[in-house]
C-alpha positions in Angstrom: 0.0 0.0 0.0 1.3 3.7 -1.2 0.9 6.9 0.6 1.2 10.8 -1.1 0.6 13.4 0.7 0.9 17.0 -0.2 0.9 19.7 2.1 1.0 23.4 1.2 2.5 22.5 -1.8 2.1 23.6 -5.7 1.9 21.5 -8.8 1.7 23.3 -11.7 2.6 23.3 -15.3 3.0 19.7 -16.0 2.4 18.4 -19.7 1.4 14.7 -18.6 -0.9 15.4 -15.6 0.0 17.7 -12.1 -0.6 14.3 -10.2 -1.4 10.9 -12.1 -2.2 7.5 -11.0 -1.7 5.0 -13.3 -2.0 1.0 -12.8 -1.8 2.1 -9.4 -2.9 -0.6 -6.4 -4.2 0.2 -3.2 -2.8 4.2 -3.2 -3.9 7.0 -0.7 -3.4 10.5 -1.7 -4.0 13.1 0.7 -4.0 17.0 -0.7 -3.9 19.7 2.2 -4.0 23.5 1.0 -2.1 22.5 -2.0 -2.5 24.2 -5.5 -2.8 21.8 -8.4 -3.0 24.7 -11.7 -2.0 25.0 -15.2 -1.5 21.1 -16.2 -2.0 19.7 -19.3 -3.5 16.1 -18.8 -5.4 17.3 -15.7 -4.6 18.0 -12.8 -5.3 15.2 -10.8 -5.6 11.6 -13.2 -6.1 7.9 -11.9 -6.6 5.6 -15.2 -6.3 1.5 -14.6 -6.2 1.3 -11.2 -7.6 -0.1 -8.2 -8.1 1.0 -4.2 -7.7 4.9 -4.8 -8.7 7.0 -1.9 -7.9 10.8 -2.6 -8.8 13.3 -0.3 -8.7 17.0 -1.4 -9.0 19.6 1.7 -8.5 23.5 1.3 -7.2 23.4 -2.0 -7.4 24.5 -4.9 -7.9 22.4 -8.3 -8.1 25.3 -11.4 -6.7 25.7 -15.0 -6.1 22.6 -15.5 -6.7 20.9 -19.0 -9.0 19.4 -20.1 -10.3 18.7 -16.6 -9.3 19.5 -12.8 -9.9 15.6 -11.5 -10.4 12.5 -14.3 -10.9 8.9 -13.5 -11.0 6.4 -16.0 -10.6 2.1 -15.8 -11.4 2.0 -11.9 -11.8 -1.6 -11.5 -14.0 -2.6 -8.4 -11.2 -5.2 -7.0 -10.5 -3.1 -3.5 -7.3 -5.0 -2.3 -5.9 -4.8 1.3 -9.6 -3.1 2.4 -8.8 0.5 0.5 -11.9 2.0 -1.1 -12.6 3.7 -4.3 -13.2 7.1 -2.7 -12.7 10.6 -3.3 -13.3 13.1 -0.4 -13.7 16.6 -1.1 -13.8 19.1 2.0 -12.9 22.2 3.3 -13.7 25.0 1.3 -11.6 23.2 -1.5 -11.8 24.9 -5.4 -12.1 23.2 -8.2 -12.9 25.9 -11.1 -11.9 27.3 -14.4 -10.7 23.8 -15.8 -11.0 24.0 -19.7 -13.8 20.9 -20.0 -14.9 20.9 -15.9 -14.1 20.0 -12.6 -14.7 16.2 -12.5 -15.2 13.5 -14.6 -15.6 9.4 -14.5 -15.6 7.3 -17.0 -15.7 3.1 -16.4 -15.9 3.0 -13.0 -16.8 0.6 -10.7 -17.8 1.0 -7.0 -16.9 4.6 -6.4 -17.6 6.5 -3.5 -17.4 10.2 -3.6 -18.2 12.7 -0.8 -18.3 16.1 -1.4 -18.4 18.9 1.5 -18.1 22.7 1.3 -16.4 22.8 -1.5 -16.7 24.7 -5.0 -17.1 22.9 -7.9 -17.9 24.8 -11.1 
Protein backbone atom coordinates (compact mmCIF):
# COMPACT_ATOMS: atom_id res chain seq x y z
CA UNK A 1 0.00 0.00 0.00
CA UNK A 2 1.30 3.68 -1.16
CA UNK A 3 0.90 6.87 0.59
CA UNK A 4 1.16 10.83 -1.14
CA UNK A 5 0.62 13.42 0.71
CA UNK A 6 0.86 17.04 -0.19
CA UNK A 7 0.86 19.75 2.12
CA UNK A 8 0.96 23.42 1.19
CA UNK A 9 2.45 22.54 -1.75
CA UNK A 10 2.05 23.56 -5.66
CA UNK A 11 1.92 21.51 -8.81
CA UNK A 12 1.73 23.33 -11.66
CA UNK A 13 2.58 23.30 -15.27
CA UNK A 14 2.97 19.73 -15.98
CA UNK A 15 2.40 18.39 -19.71
CA UNK A 16 1.38 14.75 -18.61
CA UNK A 17 -0.91 15.43 -15.58
CA UNK A 18 0.00 17.72 -12.13
CA UNK A 19 -0.60 14.28 -10.16
CA UNK A 20 -1.40 10.92 -12.11
CA UNK A 21 -2.20 7.50 -11.03
CA UNK A 22 -1.74 5.01 -13.32
CA UNK A 23 -1.96 0.99 -12.76
CA UNK A 24 -1.81 2.13 -9.39
CA UNK A 25 -2.93 -0.60 -6.39
CA UNK A 26 -4.20 0.25 -3.16
CA UNK A 27 -2.84 4.22 -3.16
CA UNK A 28 -3.93 7.04 -0.67
CA UNK A 29 -3.39 10.47 -1.69
CA UNK A 30 -3.97 13.08 0.70
CA UNK A 31 -4.00 16.99 -0.66
CA UNK A 32 -3.95 19.69 2.17
CA UNK A 33 -3.99 23.53 1.05
CA UNK A 34 -2.15 22.53 -2.02
CA UNK A 35 -2.52 24.16 -5.48
CA UNK A 36 -2.75 21.82 -8.40
CA UNK A 37 -2.98 24.72 -11.72
CA UNK A 38 -2.01 25.01 -15.17
CA UNK A 39 -1.46 21.09 -16.19
CA UNK A 40 -2.03 19.70 -19.25
CA UNK A 41 -3.55 16.14 -18.85
CA UNK A 42 -5.36 17.30 -15.74
CA UNK A 43 -4.58 18.04 -12.80
CA UNK A 44 -5.27 15.19 -10.79
CA UNK A 45 -5.59 11.56 -13.17
CA UNK A 46 -6.13 7.89 -11.92
CA UNK A 47 -6.57 5.62 -15.17
CA UNK A 48 -6.29 1.48 -14.65
CA UNK A 49 -6.22 1.28 -11.20
CA UNK A 50 -7.62 -0.14 -8.23
CA UNK A 51 -8.13 0.97 -4.19
CA UNK A 52 -7.65 4.94 -4.83
CA UNK A 53 -8.70 6.97 -1.91
CA UNK A 54 -7.94 10.81 -2.62
CA UNK A 55 -8.79 13.31 -0.28
CA UNK A 56 -8.70 16.97 -1.38
CA UNK A 57 -8.97 19.57 1.75
CA UNK A 58 -8.47 23.54 1.30
CA UNK A 59 -7.16 23.43 -2.00
CA UNK A 60 -7.36 24.50 -4.90
CA UNK A 61 -7.86 22.40 -8.31
CA UNK A 62 -8.12 25.32 -11.37
CA UNK A 63 -6.70 25.75 -14.97
CA UNK A 64 -6.14 22.56 -15.45
CA UNK A 65 -6.75 20.92 -18.98
CA UNK A 66 -8.99 19.37 -20.06
CA UNK A 67 -10.33 18.68 -16.62
CA UNK A 68 -9.30 19.51 -12.80
CA UNK A 69 -9.91 15.61 -11.49
CA UNK A 70 -10.38 12.54 -14.28
CA UNK A 71 -10.93 8.92 -13.47
CA UNK A 72 -11.04 6.38 -15.98
CA UNK A 73 -10.58 2.09 -15.75
CA UNK A 74 -11.36 1.99 -11.91
CA UNK A 75 -11.80 -1.55 -11.49
CA UNK A 76 -13.97 -2.60 -8.44
CA UNK A 77 -11.20 -5.21 -7.02
CA UNK A 78 -10.54 -3.13 -3.52
CA UNK A 79 -7.33 -4.95 -2.34
CA UNK A 80 -5.92 -4.80 1.35
CA UNK A 81 -9.63 -3.11 2.41
CA UNK A 82 -8.78 0.52 0.50
CA UNK A 83 -11.91 2.05 -1.11
CA UNK A 84 -12.62 3.75 -4.27
CA UNK A 85 -13.18 7.10 -2.75
CA UNK A 86 -12.73 10.64 -3.27
CA UNK A 87 -13.27 13.11 -0.40
CA UNK A 88 -13.66 16.56 -1.14
CA UNK A 89 -13.81 19.15 2.00
CA UNK A 90 -12.95 22.23 3.30
CA UNK A 91 -13.68 25.04 1.32
CA UNK A 92 -11.60 23.24 -1.49
CA UNK A 93 -11.78 24.94 -5.41
CA UNK A 94 -12.11 23.16 -8.18
CA UNK A 95 -12.88 25.88 -11.10
CA UNK A 96 -11.92 27.27 -14.37
CA UNK A 97 -10.70 23.85 -15.75
CA UNK A 98 -10.95 24.01 -19.65
CA UNK A 99 -13.82 20.85 -19.96
CA UNK A 100 -14.92 20.85 -15.93
CA UNK A 101 -14.07 19.96 -12.61
CA UNK A 102 -14.74 16.15 -12.50
CA UNK A 103 -15.23 13.54 -14.62
CA UNK A 104 -15.57 9.43 -14.51
CA UNK A 105 -15.57 7.33 -17.04
CA UNK A 106 -15.66 3.12 -16.44
CA UNK A 107 -15.87 3.03 -12.98
CA UNK A 108 -16.83 0.62 -10.69
CA UNK A 109 -17.85 0.96 -7.05
CA UNK A 110 -16.88 4.64 -6.38
CA UNK A 111 -17.61 6.52 -3.47
CA UNK A 112 -17.43 10.19 -3.63
CA UNK A 113 -18.23 12.73 -0.81
CA UNK A 114 -18.31 16.12 -1.35
CA UNK A 115 -18.44 18.91 1.49
CA UNK A 116 -18.13 22.66 1.28
CA UNK A 117 -16.39 22.79 -1.52
CA UNK A 118 -16.67 24.72 -5.01
CA UNK A 119 -17.06 22.89 -7.92
CA UNK A 120 -17.87 24.78 -11.11
Amino acid sequence: RGSLILMDSKVSRSVSGGLCILDGLSVTVHLNSSEIMYNRDSGVKATKSSGIELTVENSMLSHNAPLGIYVNNLFMYRPSGVPNRIVISGQTKIQSNVLGAMTFTDVCSLDISITESILE
